[in-house]
N, C-alpha and C positions, 0 to 999 in steps of 0.2 A: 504494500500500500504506500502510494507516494504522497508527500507534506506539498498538496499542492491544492487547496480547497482553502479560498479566503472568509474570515467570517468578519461580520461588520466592524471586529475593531480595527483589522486591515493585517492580523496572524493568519501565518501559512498553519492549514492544519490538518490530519490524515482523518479519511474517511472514505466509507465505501458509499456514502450519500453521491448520487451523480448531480451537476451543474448543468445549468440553463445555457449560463453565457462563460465566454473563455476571458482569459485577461494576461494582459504583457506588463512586467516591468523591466526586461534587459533579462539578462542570463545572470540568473543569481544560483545557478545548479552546478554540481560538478559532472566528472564523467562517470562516478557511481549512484548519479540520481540523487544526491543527497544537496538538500537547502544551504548555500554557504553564507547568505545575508539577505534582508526582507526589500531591496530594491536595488538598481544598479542607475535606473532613469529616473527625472523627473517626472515624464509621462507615462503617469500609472493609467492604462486602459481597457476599456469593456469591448470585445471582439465578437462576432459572431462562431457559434458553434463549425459550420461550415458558411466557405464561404467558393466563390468558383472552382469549385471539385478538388481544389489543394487536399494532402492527404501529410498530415507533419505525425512522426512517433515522437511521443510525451516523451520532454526533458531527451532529446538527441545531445553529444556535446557541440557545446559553444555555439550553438540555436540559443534564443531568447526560451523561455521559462512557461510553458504554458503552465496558468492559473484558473481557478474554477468557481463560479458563485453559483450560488442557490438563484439570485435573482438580480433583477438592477438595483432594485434598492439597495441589496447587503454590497453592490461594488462601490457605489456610490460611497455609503457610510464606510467602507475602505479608505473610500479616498481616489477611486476611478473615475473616468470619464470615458464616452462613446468614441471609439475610434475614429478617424476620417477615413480610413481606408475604404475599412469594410463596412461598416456601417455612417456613410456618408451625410446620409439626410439627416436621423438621429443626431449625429456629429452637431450640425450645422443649427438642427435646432436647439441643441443644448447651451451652444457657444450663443446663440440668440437672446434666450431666458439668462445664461447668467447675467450677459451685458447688461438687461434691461432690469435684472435684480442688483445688480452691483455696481450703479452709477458711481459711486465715490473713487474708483480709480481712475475716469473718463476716458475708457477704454472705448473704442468702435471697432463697426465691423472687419474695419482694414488691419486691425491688432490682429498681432500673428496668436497661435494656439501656445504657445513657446511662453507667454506672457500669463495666461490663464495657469501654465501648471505650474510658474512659482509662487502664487498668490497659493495655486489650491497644497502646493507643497507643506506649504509654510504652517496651512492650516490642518492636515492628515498627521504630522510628525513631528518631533520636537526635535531639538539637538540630540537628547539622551537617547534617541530611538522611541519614544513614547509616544503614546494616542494620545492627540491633543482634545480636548473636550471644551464647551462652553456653555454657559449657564442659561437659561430661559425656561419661559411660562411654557409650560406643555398645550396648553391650551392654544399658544399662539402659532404653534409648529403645522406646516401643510403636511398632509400626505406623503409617506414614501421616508419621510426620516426617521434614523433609529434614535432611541435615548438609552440611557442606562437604569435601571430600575431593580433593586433587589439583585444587583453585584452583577444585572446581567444585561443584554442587548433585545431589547423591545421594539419592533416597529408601528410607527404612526400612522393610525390609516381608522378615519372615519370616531374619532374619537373614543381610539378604543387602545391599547396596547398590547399587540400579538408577539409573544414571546419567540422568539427564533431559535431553531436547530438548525442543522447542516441538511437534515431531510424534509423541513418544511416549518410551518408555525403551528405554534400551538395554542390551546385555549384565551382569548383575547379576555382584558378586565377592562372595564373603564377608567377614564383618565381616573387620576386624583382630583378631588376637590380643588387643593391648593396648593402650593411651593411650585417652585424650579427643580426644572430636570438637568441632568449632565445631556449634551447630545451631542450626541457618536459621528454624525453625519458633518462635513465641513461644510463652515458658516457661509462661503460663497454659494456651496451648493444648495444649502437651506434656501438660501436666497433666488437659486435659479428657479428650485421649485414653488414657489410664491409666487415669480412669474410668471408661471407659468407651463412647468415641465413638468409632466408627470411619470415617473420612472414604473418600470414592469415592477409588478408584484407575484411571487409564487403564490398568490388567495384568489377566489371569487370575491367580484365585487356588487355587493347588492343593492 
């Protein structure tokens, strides 16, 4: 079993749970398959399963590092974003929604993607190697982001908090009442979604 399954704090982690969407951060593997560090790029990305009939063997040497999420949400709360390659449109609409949630850099459409992943870098990782976290009303949170709740990763969806596995969610509770949550998801991306981006969820939506 390979350490190559992301869960929303943005840890590589082994399981025989299969992934929706694939994801790149550079070649962080060695030649015996084994994890040597959790990024090698600043452009951590969400990739399609297939994509024109390419056919890649998991973790080749000195190939880039296939990764695996449950869903877009849990890439996102990683700390990913949609590729341009493969997923081009998605791409474009994402880069769309943050701009229009994240006016304070006065960024435009002509801004290279290059400039999005040190904003969103800054906000996924710490210097120490750490999940960066930040404080807000749950209440105020859109759809699709994760928080932390009872030492663990909960996603936001319809004002309810469905607790995350690697093989899907489970039982949702309603918000709290009252207080600030920690949230797992970066604060640009929180913002894109506000604007308007609504990332894949592994649930039915009712």
């Amino acid at each position: 079993m390979l350490q190559n399954r992301v869960d929303p704090f943005g840890n590589l982690i082994k399981t025989k749970a299969r992934g929706a969407w694939m994801g790149n951060r550079g070649v962080i593997h060695n030649e015996n398959q084994e994890i040597l560090r959790p990024f090698k790029l600043k452009a951590w990305i969400i990739c399609k399963l297939q994509f024109k009939g390419r056919h890649r063997k998991i973790m080749s040497p000195n190939r880039w590092t296939e990764l695996f999420f449950l869903d877009e949400a849990t890439a996102f709360a990683a700390g990913h974003r949609p590729c341009f390659e493969c997923r081009r449109e998605d791409a474009g609409k994402f880069k769309t929604f943050w701009l229009k949630g994240n006016p304070e850099y006065a960024f435009d459409k002509k801004t290279s993607i290059q400039k999005i992943d040190e904003i969103m870098h800054g906000e996924r990782i710490d210097r120490q190697g750490s999940k960066v976290v930040f404080e807000e009303d749950v209440h105020s949170l859109p759809n699709g982001c994760f928080v932390l709740h009872n030492d663990g990763p909960f996603l936001v969806l319809n004002k309810m908090l469905l607790p995350w596995s690697p093989s899907g969610y489970l039982q949702g509770i309603p918000f709290p009442q009252v207080g600030k949550v920690s949230v797992l998801t970066p604060k640009s991306v929180v913002n894109a979604f506000r604007a308007g981006y609504l990332p894949e969820m592994a649930v039915v939506l009712s």
